[in-house]
Short mmCIF file of the C-alpha atoms (twelve columns), coordinates in Angstrom:
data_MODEL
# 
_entry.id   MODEL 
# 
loop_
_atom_site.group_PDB 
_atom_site.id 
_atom_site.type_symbol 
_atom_site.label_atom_id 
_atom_site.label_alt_id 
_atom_site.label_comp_id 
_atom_site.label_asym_id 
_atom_site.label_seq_id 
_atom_site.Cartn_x 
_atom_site.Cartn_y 
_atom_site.Cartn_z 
_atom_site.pdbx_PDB_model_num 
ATOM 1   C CA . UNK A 1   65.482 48.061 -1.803 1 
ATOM 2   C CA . UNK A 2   68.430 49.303 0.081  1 
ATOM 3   C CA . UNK A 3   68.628 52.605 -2.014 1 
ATOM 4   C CA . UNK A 4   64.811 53.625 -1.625 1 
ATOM 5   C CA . UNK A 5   65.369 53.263 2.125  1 
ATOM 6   C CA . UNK A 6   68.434 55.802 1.910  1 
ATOM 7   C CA . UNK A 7   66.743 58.069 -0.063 1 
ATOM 8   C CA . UNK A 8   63.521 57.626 2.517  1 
ATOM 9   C CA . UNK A 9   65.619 58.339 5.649  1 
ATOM 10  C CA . UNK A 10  67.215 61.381 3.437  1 
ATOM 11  C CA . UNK A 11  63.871 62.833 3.025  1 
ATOM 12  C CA . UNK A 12  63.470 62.553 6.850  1 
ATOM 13  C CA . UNK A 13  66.351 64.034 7.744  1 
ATOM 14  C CA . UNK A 14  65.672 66.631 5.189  1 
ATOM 15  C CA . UNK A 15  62.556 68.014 6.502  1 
ATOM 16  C CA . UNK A 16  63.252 68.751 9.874  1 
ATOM 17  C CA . UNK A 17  63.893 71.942 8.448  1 
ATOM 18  C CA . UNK A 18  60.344 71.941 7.647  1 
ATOM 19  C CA . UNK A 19  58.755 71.669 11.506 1 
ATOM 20  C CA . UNK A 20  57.674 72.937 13.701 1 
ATOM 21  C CA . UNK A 21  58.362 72.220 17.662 1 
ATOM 22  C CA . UNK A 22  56.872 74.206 20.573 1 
ATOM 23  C CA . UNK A 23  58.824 73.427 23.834 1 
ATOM 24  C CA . UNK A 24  57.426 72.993 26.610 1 
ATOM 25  C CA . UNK A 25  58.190 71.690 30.477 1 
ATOM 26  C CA . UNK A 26  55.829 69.921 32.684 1 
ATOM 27  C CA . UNK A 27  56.682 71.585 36.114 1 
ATOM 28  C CA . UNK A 28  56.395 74.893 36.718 1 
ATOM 29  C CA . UNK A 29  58.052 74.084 40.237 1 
ATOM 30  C CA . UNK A 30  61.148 74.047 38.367 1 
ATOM 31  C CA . UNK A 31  64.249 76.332 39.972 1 
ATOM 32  C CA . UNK A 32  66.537 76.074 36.887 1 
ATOM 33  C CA . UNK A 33  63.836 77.028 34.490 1 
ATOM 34  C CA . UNK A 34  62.864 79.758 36.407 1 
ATOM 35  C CA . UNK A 35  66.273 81.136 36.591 1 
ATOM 36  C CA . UNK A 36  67.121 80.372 32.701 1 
ATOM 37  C CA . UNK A 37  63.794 81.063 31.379 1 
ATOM 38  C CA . UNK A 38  62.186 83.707 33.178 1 
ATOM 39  C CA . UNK A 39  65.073 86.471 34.326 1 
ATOM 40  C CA . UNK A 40  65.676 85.176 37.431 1 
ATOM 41  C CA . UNK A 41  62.064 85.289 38.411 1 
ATOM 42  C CA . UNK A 42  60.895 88.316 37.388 1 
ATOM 43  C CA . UNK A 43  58.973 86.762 34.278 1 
ATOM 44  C CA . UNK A 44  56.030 84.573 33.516 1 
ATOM 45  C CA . UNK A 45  55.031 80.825 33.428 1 
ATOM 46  C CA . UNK A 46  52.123 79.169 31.265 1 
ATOM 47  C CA . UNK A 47  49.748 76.552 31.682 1 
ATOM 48  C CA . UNK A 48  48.298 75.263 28.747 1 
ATOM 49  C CA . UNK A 49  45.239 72.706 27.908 1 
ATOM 50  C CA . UNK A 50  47.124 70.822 25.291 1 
ATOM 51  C CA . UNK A 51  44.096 69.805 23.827 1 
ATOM 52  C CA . UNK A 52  42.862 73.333 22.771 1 
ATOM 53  C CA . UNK A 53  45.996 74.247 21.912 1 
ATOM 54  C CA . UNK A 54  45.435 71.237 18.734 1 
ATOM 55  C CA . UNK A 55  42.362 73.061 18.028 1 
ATOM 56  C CA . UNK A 56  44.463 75.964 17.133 1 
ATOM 57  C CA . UNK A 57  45.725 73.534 14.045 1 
ATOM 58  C CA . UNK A 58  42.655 72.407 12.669 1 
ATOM 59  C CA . UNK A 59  43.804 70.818 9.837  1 
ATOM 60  C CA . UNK A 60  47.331 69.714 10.758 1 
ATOM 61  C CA . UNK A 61  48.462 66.800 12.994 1 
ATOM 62  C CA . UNK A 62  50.526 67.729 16.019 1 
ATOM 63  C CA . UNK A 63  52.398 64.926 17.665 1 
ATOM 64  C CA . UNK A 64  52.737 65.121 21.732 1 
ATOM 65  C CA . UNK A 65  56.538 63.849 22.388 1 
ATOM 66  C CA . UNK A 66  57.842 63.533 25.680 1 
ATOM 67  C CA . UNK A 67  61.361 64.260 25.461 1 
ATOM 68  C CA . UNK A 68  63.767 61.333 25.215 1 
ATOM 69  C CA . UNK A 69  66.812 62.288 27.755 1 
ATOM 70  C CA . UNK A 70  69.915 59.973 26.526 1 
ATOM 71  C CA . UNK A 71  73.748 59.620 26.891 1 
ATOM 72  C CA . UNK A 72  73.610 58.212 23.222 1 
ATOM 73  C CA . UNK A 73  72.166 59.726 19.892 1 
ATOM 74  C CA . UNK A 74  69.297 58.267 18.731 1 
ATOM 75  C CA . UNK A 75  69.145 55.858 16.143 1 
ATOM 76  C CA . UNK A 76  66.752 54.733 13.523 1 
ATOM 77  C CA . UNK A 77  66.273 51.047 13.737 1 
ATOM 78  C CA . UNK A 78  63.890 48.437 11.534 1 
ATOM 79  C CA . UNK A 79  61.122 48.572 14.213 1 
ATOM 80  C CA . UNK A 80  61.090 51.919 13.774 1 
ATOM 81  C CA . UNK A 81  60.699 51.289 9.978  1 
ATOM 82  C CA . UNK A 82  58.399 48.383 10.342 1 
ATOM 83  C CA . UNK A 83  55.855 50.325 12.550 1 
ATOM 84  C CA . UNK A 84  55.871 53.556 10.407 1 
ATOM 85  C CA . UNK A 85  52.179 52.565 8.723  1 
ATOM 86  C CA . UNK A 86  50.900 52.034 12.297 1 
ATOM 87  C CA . UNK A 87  52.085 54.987 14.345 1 
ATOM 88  C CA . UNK A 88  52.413 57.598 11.762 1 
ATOM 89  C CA . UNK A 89  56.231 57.462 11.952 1 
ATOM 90  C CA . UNK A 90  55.551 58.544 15.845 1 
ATOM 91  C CA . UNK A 91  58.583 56.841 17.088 1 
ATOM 92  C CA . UNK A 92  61.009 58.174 14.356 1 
ATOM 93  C CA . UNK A 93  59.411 61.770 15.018 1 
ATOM 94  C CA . UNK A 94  60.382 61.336 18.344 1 
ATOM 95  C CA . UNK A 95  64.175 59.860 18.332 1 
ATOM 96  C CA . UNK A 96  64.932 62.750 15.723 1 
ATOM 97  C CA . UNK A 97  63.376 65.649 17.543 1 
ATOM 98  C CA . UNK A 98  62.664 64.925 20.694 1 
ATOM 99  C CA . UNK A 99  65.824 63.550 22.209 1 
ATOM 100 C CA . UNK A 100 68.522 65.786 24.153 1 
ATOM 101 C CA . UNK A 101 71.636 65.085 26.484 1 
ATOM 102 C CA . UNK A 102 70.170 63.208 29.670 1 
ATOM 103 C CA . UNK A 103 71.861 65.967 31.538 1 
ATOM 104 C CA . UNK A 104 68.699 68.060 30.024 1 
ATOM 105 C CA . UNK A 105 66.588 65.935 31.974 1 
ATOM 106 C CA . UNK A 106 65.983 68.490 34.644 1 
ATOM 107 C CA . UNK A 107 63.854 70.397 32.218 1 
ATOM 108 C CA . UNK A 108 60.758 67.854 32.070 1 
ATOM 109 C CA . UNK A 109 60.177 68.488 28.574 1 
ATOM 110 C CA . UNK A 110 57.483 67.935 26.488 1 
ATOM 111 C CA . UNK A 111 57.331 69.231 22.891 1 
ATOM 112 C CA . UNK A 112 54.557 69.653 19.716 1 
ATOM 113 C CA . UNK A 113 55.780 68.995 16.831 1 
ATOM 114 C CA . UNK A 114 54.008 69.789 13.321 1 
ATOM 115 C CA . UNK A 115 54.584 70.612 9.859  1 
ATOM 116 C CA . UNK A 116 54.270 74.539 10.354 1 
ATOM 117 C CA . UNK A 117 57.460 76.241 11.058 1 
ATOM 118 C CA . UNK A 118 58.146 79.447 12.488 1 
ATOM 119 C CA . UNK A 119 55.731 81.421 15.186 1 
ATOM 120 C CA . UNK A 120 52.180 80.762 15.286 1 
ATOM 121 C CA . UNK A 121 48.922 82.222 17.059 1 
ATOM 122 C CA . UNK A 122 47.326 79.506 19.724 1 
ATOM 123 C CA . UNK A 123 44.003 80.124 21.190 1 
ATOM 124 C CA . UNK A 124 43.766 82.257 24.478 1 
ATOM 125 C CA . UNK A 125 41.451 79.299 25.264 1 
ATOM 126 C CA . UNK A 126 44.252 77.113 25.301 1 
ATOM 127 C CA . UNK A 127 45.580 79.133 28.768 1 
ATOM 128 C CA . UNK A 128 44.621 77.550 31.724 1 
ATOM 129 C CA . UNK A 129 47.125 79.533 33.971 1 
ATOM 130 C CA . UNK A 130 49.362 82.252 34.272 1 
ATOM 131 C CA . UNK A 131 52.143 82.042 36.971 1 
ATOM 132 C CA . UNK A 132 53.715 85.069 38.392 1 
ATOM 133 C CA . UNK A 133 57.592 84.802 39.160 1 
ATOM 134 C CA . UNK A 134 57.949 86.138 42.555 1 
ATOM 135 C CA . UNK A 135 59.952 88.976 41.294 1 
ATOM 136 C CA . UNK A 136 57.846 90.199 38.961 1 
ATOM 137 C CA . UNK A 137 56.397 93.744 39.565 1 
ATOM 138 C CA . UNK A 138 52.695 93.912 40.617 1 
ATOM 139 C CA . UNK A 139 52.293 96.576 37.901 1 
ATOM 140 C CA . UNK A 140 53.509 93.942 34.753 1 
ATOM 141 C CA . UNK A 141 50.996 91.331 36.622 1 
ATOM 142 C CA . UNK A 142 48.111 94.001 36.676 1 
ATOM 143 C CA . UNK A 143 48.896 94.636 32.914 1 
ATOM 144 C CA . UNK A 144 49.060 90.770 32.417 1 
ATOM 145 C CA . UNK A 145 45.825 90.361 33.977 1 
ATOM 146 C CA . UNK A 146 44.127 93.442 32.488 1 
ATOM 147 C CA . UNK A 147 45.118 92.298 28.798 1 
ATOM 148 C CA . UNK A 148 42.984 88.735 29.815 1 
ATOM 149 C CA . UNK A 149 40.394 90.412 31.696 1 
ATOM 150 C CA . UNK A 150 37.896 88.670 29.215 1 
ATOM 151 C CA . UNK A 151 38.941 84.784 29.549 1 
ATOM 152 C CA . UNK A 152 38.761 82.183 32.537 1 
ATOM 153 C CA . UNK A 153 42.153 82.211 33.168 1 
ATOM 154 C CA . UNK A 154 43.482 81.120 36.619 1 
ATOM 155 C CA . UNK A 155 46.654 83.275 38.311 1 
ATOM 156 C CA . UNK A 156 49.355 82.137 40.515 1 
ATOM 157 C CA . UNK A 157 52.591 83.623 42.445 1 
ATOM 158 C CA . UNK A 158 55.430 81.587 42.562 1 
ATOM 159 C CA . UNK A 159 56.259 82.049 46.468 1 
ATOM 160 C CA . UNK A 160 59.930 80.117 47.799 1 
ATOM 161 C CA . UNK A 161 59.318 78.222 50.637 1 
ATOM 162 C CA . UNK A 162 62.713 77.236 52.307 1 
ATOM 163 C CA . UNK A 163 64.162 75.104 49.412 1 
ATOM 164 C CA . UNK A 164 60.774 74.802 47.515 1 
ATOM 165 C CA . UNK A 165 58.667 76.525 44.914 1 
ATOM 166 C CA . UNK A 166 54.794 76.710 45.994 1 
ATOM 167 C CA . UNK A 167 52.469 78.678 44.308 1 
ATOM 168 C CA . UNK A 168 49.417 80.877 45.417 1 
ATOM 169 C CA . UNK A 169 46.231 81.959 44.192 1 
ATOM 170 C CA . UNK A 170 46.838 86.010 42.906 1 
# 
């Protein structure tokens, strides 16, 4: 019994070669991902409707993990095993690639994982918002908003207000 549970977790561990994962973070109010992210400002931020963005994967199930910030590497542990039939293997999906150094935890992140490595298309429909870095030129966010002309797509400006990121309506 022992050695078809090895050779289980092996196969795991073996495909995560095999995925998938779209990073994302849940505040776009966020100084440090600005500044690591976006060149300092001068680039772009997305909102998306997670929802449509599944629709871009018709067939294919996407799992919606939170990221897992810990001072310890995950481990696999029998309730993890026992509850594989009734959460898809959700909460070994999750420990394996969706947990980073707690000093990550700045970074809000929240990632899609599937079985389809490499890039993929998503539906414009899945933008909600674009927002503007406040050092971003007004001609790249003309071109920005030219190229989307077509879709309902709301547009923001990143403005600094003292020690805080705001946004306005562009």
């Amino acid at each position: 019994a022992l050695e078809l549970l090895y050779s289980s977790l092996d196969g795991v561990i073996s495909k995560k070669d095999d995925v998938g994962i779209y990073s994302l973070s849940k505040n776009y109010k966020n100084e440090q991902m600005w500044t690591h992210y976006s060149d300092s400002y001068s680039g772009f931020c997305i909102e998306y409707d997670l929802d449509e963005i599944s629709k871009s994967y018709p067939n294919k199930k996407i799992y919606t993990c939170p990221v897992i910030y810990s001072k310890q590497i995950p481990s696999i542990d029998y309730n993890d095993l026992a509850r594989v039939k009734e959460t898809g293997g959700y909460s070994i999906i999750q420990k394996l690639l969706s947990t980073k150094f707690e000093k990550y935890n700045y970074e809000e992140e929240l990632r899609l994982i599937n079985d389809l490595p490499g890039l993929h298309n998503v539906s414009v429909d899945s933008i909600k918002s674009i927002y503007f870095g406040f050092k971003m030129s007004e001609e790249k966010m003309n071109f920005i908003r030219k190229k989307l002309e077509n879709f309902k797509i709301d547009y923001y400006k990143i403005i600094v207000d003292g020690y805080k990121l705001n946004r306005e309506k562009c």
